[in-house]
KOLTOR-923106 format. One line per 2 residues: number of its first residue (from 0); their letters; for each residue x, y, z of C-alpha. Coordinates in pm, whole numbers. Layout:
BEGIN
NUM = a = X Y Z | ...
REM end
This chain:
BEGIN
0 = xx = -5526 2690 30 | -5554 2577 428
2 = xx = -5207 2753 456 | -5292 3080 297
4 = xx = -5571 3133 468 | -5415 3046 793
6 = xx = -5098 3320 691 | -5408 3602 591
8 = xx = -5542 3520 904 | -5269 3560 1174
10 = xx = -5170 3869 976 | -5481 4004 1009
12 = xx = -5458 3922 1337 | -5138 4086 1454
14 = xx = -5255 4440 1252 | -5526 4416 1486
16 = xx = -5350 4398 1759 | -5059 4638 1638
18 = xx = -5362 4911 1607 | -5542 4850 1935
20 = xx = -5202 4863 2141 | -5097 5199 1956
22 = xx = -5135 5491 2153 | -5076 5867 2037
24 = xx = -4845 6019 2252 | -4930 6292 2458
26 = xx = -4878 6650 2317 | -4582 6842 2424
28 = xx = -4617 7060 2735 | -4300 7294 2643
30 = xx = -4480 7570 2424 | -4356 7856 2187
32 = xx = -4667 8060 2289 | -4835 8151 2608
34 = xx = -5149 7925 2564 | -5503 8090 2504
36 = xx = -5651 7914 2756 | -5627 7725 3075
38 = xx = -5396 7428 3034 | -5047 7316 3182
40 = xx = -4758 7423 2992 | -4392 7500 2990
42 = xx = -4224 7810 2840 | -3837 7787 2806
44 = xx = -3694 8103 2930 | -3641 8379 2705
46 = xx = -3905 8261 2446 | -4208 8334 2368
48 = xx = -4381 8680 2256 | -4159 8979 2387
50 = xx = -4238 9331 2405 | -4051 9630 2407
52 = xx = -4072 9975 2627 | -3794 10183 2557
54 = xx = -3496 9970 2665 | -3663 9717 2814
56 = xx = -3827 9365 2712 | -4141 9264 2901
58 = xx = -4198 8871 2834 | -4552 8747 2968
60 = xx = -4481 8399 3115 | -4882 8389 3252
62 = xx = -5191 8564 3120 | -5554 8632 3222
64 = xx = -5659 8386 2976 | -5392 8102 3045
66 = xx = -5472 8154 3410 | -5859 8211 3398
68 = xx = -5774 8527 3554 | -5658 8444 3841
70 = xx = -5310 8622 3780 | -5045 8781 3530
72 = xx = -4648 8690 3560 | -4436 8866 3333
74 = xx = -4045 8928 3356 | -3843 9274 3265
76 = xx = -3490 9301 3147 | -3267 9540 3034
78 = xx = -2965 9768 3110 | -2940 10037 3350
80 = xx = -3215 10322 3296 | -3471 10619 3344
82 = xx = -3677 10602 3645 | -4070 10480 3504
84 = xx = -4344 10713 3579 | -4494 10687 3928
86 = xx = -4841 10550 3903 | -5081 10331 4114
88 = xx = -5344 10056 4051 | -5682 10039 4204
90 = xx = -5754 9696 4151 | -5418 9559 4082
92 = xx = -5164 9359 4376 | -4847 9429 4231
94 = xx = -4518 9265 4371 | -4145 9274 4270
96 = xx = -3868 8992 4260 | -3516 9103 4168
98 = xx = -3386 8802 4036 | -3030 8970 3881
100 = xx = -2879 9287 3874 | -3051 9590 4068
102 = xx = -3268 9821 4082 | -3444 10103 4319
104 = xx = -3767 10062 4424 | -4005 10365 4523
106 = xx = -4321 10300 4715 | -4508 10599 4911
108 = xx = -4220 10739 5061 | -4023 10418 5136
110 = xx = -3709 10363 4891 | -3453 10051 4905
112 = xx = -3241 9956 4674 | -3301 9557 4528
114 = xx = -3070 9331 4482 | -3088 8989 4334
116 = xx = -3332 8806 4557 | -3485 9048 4694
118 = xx = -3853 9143 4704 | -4111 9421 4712
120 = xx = -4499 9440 4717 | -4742 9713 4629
122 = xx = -5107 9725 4725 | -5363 9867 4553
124 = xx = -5376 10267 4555 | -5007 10289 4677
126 = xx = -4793 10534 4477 | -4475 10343 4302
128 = xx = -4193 10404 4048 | -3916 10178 3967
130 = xx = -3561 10192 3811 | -3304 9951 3695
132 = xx = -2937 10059 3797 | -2731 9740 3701
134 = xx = -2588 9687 3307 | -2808 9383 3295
136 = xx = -3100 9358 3536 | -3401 9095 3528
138 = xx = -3719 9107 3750 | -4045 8936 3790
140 = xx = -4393 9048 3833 | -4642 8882 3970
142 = xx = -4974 9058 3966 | -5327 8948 4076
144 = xx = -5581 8973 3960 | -5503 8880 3549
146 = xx = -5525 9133 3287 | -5204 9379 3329
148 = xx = -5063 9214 2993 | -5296 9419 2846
150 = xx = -5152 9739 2927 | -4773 9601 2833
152 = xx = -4965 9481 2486 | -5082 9863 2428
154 = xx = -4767 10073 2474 | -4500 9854 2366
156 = xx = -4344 9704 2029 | -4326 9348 1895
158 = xx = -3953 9238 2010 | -3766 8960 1864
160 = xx = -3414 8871 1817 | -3230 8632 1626
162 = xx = -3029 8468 1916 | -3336 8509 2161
164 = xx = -3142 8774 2323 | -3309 8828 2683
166 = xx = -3304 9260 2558 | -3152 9431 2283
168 = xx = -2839 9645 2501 | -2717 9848 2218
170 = xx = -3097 9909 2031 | -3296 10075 2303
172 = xx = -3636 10263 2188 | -3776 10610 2259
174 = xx = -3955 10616 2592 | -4362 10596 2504
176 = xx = -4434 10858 2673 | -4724 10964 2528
178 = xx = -4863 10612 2453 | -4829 10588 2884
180 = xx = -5044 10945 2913 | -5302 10805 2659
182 = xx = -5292 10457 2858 | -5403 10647 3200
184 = xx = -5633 10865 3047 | -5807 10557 2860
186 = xx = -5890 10409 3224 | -5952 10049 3087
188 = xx = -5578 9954 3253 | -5579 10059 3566
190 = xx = -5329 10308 3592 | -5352 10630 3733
192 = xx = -5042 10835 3712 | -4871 11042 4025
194 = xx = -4607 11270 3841 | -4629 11474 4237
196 = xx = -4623 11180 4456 | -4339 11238 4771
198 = xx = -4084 11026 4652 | -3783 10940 4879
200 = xx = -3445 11000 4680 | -3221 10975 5044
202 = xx = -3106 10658 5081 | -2763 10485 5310
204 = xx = -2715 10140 5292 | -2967 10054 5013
206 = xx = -3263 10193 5252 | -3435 10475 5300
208 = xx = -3567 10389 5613 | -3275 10301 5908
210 = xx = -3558 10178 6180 | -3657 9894 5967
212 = xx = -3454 9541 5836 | -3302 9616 5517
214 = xx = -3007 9327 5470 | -2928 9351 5817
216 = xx = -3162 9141 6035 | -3458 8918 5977
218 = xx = -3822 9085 5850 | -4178 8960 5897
220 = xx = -4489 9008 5695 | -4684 9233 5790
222 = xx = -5017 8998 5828 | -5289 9255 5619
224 = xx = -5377 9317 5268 | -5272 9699 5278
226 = xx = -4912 9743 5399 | -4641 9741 5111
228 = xx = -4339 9598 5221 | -3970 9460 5128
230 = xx = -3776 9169 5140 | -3456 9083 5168
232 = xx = -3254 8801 5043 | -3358 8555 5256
234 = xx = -3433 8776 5528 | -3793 8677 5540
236 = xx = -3931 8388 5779 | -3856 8053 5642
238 = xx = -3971 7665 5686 | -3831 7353 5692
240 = xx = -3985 7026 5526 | -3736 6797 5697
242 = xx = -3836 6497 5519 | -3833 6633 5171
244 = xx = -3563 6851 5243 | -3746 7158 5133
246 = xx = -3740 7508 5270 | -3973 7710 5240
248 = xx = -3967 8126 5226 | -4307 8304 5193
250 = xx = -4306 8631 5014 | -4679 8664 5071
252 = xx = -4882 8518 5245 | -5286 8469 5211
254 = xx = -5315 8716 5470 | -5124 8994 5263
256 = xx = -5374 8921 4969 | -5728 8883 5127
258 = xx = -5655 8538 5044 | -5593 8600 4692
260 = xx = -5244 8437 4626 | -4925 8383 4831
262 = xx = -4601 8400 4639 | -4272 8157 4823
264 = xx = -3948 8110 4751 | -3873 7700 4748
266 = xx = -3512 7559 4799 | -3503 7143 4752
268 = xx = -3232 6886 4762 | -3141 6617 4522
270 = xx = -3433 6345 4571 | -3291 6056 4761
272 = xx = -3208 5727 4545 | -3507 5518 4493
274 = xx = -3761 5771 4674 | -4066 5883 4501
276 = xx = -4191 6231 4442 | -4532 6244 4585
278 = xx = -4859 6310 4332 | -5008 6694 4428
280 = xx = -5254 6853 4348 | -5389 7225 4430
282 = xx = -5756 7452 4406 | -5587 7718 4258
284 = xx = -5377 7751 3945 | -4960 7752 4057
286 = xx = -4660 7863 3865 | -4307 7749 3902
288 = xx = -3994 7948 3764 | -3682 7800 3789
290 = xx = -3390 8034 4015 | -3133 7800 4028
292 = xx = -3063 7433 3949 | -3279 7187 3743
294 = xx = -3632 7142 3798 | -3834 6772 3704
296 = xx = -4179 6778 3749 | -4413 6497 3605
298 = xx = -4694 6662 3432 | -5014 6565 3216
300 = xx = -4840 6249 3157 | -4489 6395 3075
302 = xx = -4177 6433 3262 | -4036 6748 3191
304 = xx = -3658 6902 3244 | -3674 7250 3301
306 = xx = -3387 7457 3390 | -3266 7872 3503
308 = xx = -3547 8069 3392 | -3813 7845 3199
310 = xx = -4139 7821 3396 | -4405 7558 3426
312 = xx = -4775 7632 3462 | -4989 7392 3653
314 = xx = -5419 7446 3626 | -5581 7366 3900
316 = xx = -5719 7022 4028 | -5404 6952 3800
318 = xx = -5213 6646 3920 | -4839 6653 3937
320 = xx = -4519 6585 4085 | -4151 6700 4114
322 = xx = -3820 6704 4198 | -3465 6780 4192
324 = xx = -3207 6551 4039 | -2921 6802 4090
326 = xx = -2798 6875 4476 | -2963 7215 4443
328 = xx = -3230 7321 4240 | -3468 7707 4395
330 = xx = -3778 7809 4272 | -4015 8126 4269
332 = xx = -4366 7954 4359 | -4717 8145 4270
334 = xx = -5031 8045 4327 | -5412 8139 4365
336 = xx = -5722 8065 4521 | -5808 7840 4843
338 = xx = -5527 7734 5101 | -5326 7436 4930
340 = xx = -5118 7592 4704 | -4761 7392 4730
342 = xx = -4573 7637 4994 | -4912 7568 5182
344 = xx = -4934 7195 5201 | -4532 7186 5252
346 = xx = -4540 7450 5536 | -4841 7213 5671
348 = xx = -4566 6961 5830 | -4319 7218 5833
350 = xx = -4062 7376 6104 | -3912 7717 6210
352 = xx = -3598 7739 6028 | -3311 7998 6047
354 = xx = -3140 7906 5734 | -3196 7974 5396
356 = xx = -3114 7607 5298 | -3206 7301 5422
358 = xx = -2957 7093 5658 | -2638 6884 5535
360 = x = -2727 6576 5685
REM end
């Protein structure tokens, strides 16, 4: 009787403790979704809900309501095309990041041509058009404030493919034209269409403009909120984090937004053997796309792999870490709100650099 008790009793016992040390694991950042609301998340790259406008597919990586709308980050692919209606935005700051193939970029009467890398921002109540000139051409958009998804919501159609294709080449769709007209006249997106805006078509070299750096020579921002301006390919000014082996390349700064955003371009090194990333943490909510190479970043209690083209949203007062594991590994770096966004605290205990990477020894 003694014994059976005893056995009852140390069974009991280690159920106990088999339910007390039981933890539920954490739920999974990668998503198949943009989120609803403001949480960290990762979305693998061409997934997710697609849209599509005529030939091209418009994937929102970052809404108003995942960002609490602070900003919208959608990409565009798709073949070689028609030139989009010119337009402008009164309350939108609208930017540009050629990330493959090309395409020619009209603001006011300023024209270049974009390759991969390069980068172009419009202000509000500046004049714009766009066209994509390359067989398979992919660009990102980061706008601020949020809400321009909802204007790629109301003229497009649902996309999806069976192999996640990034667009469809060979099923294109009639140009909504009169969905766009309807769209400006509603006034709720901000869009106001410019069919007579002065648009350079006169271009050698890739520029319309000879006097200023287009692939030739370095550029610098231009240090106020209402000056468009281009980019090239790491033609920009540029940082170095010599300890982490980072460089940075601002795109925008906070002086280009009102303080708004700045958007960078981030270039790290393998992490050293044995080092530790170091814990982060920002005011404003950051997003991370992934150029080139593999990006880890420790998460909401998660290490995460994320590789070309997925994209990682962190909230703010969201701690976090991450690194590289592969030699190279380049990101596109967005971010909102105060002055410690991650190109600001790396640029903090930076250096001038020349170089678009960071030194071989």
């Amino acid at each position: 009787m003694a014994k059976t008790f005893f056995l009852v009793l140390a069974a009991a016992i280690g159920l106990f403790a088999t339910a007390s040390s039981f933890s539920p694991e954490p739920a999974s950042l990668v998503v198949e979704r943009v989120p609803s609301n403001v949480t960290p998340y990762v979305l693998r790259y061409s997934t997710g809900d697609a849209y599509q406008i005529g030939a091209d597919i418009y994937r929102v990586l970052v809404t108003e309501q995942s960002s609490g709308g602070a900003f919208t980050l959608f990409t565009e692919s798709g073949r070689e095309n028609l030139q989009i209606t010119t337009h402008r935005h009164q309350r939108y700051y609208e930017t540009f990041f050629a990330i493959r193939g090309g395409m020619t970029m009209w603001i006011n009467e300023e024209t270049r041509a974009l390759q991969a890398s390069d980068f172009a921002t419009v202000p509000q109540n500046q004049n714009h058009s766009f066209q994509f000139t390359e067989p398979d051409t992919l660009m990102a958009s980061f706008i601020a404030p949020g809400g321009f998804e909802k204007w790629i919501y109301n003229v497009s159609e649902p996309f999806s493919s069976e192999f996640d294709a990034p667009f469809p080449p060979d099923q294109p769709l009639p140009y909504p034209v009169d969905k766009i007209i309807a769209a400006a006249a509603d006034g709720s997106f901000d869009i106001t269409i410019a069919p007579d805006a002065a648009l350079s078509h006169n271009m050698t070299n890739g520029t319309s403009n000879q006097g200023l750096p287009w692939h030739n020579r370095n550029s610098d921002l231009p240090g106020n909120p209402d000056e468009p301006y281009f980019v090239a390919n790491n033609r920009g000014p540029k940082f170095l984090h010599r300890s982490e082996g980072q460089v940075i390349a601002p795109l925008v700064s906070r002086n280009e937004t009102s303080g708004n955003a700045t958007i960078s371009i981030i270039t790290i090194r393998r992490r050293a053997l044995g080092s530790e990333a170091p814990l982060r943490k920002s005011s404003g909510s950051q997003v991370m796309l992934v150029l080139d190479g593999q990006l880890m970043i420790s998460l909401a209690g998660q290490n995460e792999s994320l590789l070309t083209g997925d994209v990682v949203f962190v909230p703010p007062d969201t701690k976090y870490s991450y690194w590289s594991d592969v030699a190279f590994t380049r990101l596109y770096v967005g971010a909102t709100s105060g002055d410690d966004g991650l190109a600001d605290q790396l640029m903090r205990d930076a250096e001038d650099w020349g170089f678009a990477l960071y030194p071989s020894t």
